[in-house]
MINU-796622 format. One record per residue: x, y, z of N, C-alpha, C, CB in turn; residue in three letters. Coordinates in nm, 2 decimals, padded with zeros to 4 digits. Glycine has a CB too. Example, Ala and Ser with C-alpha at 12.3 -4.5 7.8 and 13.67 -1.06 7.14 Angstrom:
01.32, -00.57, 00.78, 01.23, -00.45, 00.78, 01.32, -00.33, 00.78, 01.13, -00.45, 00.90, ala;
01.28, -00.22, 00.71, 01.37, -00.11, 00.71, 01.29, 00.00, 00.79, 01.41, -00.06, 00.57, ser;
END
This chain:
10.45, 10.41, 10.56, 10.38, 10.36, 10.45, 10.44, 10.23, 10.41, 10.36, 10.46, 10.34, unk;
10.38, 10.11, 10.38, 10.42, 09.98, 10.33, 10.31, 09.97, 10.21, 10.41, 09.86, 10.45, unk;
10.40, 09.84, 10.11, 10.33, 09.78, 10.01, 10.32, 09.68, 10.03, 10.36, 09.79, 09.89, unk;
10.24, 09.60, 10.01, 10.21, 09.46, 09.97, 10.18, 09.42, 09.85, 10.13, 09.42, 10.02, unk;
10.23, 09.36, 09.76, 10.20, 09.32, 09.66, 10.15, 09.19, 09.60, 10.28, 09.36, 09.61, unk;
10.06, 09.18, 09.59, 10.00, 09.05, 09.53, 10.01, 08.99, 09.39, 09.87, 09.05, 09.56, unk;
10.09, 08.97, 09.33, 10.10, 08.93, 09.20, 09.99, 08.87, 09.09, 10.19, 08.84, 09.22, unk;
09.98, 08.77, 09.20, 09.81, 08.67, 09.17, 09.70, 08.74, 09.16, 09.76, 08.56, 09.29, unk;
09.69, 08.86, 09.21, 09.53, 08.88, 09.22, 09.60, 09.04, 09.11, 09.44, 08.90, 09.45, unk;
09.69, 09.03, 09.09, 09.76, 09.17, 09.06, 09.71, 09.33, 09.13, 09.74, 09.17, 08.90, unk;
09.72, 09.31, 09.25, 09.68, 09.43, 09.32, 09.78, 09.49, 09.43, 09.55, 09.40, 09.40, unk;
09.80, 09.58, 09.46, 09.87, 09.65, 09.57, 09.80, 09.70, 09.74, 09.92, 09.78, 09.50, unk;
09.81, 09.65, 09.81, 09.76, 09.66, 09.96, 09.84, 09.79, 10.00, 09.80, 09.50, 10.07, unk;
09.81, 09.91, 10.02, 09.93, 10.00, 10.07, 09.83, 10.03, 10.23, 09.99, 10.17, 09.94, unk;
09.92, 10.01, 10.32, 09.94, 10.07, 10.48, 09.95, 10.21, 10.52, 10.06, 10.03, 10.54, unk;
09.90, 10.23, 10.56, 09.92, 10.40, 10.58, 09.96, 10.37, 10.78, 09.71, 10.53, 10.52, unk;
10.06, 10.50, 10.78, 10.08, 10.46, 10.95, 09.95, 10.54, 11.05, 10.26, 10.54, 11.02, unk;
09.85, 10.63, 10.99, 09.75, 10.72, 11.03, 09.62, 10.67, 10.99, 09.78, 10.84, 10.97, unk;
09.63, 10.56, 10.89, 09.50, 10.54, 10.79, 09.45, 10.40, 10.77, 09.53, 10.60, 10.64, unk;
09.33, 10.42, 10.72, 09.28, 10.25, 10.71, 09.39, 10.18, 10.57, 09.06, 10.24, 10.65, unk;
09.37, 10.06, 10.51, 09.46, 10.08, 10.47, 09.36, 10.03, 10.29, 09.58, 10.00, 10.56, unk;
09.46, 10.04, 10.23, 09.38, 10.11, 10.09, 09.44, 09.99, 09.98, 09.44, 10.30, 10.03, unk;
09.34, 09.93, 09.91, 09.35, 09.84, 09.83, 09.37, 09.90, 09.67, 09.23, 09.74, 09.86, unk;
09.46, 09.93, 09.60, 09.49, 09.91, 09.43, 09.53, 09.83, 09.31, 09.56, 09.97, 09.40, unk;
09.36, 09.81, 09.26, 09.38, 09.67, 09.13, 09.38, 09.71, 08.99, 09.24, 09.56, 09.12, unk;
09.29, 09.86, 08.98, 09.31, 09.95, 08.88, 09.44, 09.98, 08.81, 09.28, 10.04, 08.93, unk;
09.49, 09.90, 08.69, 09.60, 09.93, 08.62, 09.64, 10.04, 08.61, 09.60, 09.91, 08.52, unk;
09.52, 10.15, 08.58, 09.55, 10.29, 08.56, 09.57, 10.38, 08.71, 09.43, 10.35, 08.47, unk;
09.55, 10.32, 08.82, 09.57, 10.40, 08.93, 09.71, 10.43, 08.97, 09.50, 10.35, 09.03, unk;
09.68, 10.56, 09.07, 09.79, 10.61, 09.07, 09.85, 10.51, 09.22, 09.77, 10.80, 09.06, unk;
09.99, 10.50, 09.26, 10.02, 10.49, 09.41, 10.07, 10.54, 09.48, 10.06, 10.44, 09.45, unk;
10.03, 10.56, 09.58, 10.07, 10.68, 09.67, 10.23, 10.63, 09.70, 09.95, 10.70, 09.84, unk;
10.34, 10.75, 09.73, 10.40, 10.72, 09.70, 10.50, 10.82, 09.81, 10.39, 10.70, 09.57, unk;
10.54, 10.78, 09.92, 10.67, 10.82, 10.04, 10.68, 10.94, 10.03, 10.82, 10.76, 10.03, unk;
10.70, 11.07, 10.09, 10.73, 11.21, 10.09, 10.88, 11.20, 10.05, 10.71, 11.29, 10.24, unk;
10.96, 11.14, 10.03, 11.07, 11.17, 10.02, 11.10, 11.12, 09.83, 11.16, 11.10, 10.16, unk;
10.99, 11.06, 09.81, 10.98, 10.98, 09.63, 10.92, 11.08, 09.58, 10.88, 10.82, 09.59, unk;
10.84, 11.21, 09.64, 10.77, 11.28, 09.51, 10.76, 11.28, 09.40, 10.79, 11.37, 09.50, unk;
10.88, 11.22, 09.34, 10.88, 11.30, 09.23, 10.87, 11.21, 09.14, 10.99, 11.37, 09.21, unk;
10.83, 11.08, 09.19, 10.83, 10.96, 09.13, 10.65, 10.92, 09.10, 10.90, 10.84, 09.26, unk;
10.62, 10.89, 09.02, 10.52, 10.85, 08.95, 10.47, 10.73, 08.88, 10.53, 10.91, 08.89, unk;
10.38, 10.68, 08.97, 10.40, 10.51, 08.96, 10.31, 10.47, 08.94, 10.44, 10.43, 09.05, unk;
10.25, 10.42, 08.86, 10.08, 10.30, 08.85, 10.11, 10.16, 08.86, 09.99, 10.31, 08.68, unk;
09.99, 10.11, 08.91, 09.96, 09.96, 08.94, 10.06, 09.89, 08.81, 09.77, 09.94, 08.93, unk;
09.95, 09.96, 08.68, 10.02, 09.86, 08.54, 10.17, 09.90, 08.56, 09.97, 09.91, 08.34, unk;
10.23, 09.99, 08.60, 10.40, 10.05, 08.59, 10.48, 09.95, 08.67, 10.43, 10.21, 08.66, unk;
10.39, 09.91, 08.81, 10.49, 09.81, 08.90, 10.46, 09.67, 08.84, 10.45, 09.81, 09.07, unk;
10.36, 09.59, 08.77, 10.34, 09.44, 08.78, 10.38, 09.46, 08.59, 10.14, 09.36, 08.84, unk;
10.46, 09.55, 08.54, 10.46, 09.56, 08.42, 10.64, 09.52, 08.41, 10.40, 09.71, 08.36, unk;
10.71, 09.59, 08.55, 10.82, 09.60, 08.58, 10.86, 09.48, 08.61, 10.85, 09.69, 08.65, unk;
10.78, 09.38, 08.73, 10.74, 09.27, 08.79, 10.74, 09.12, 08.70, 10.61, 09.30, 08.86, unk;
10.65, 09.15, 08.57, 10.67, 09.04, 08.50, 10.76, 09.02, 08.38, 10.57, 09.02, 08.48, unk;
10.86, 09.12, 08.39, 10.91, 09.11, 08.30, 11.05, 09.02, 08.27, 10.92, 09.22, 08.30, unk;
END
């Protein structure tokens, strides 16, 4: 799994190694997030909130 992050458009491109790949612009959405991060809990607004700070 990879991110891409686009600042400008403020959205997340994530890659799946099995899957098409999945676009998140939704502040409130959730991101999928590595089997080994479980436990981690992350939204769009949580990363570009962290990002512009």
């Amino acid at each position: 799994m990879g991110w891409l992050i686009d600042p400008e458009e403020r959205s997340v491109f994530v890659y799946f190694p099995d899957k098409s790949t999945d676009v998140f612009d939704q502040l409130e959405a959730r991101l999928p997030i590595p089997e080994f991060a479980r436990d981690i809990s992350l939204t769009v607004g949580d990363l570009f909130g962290w990002l512009m700070e």
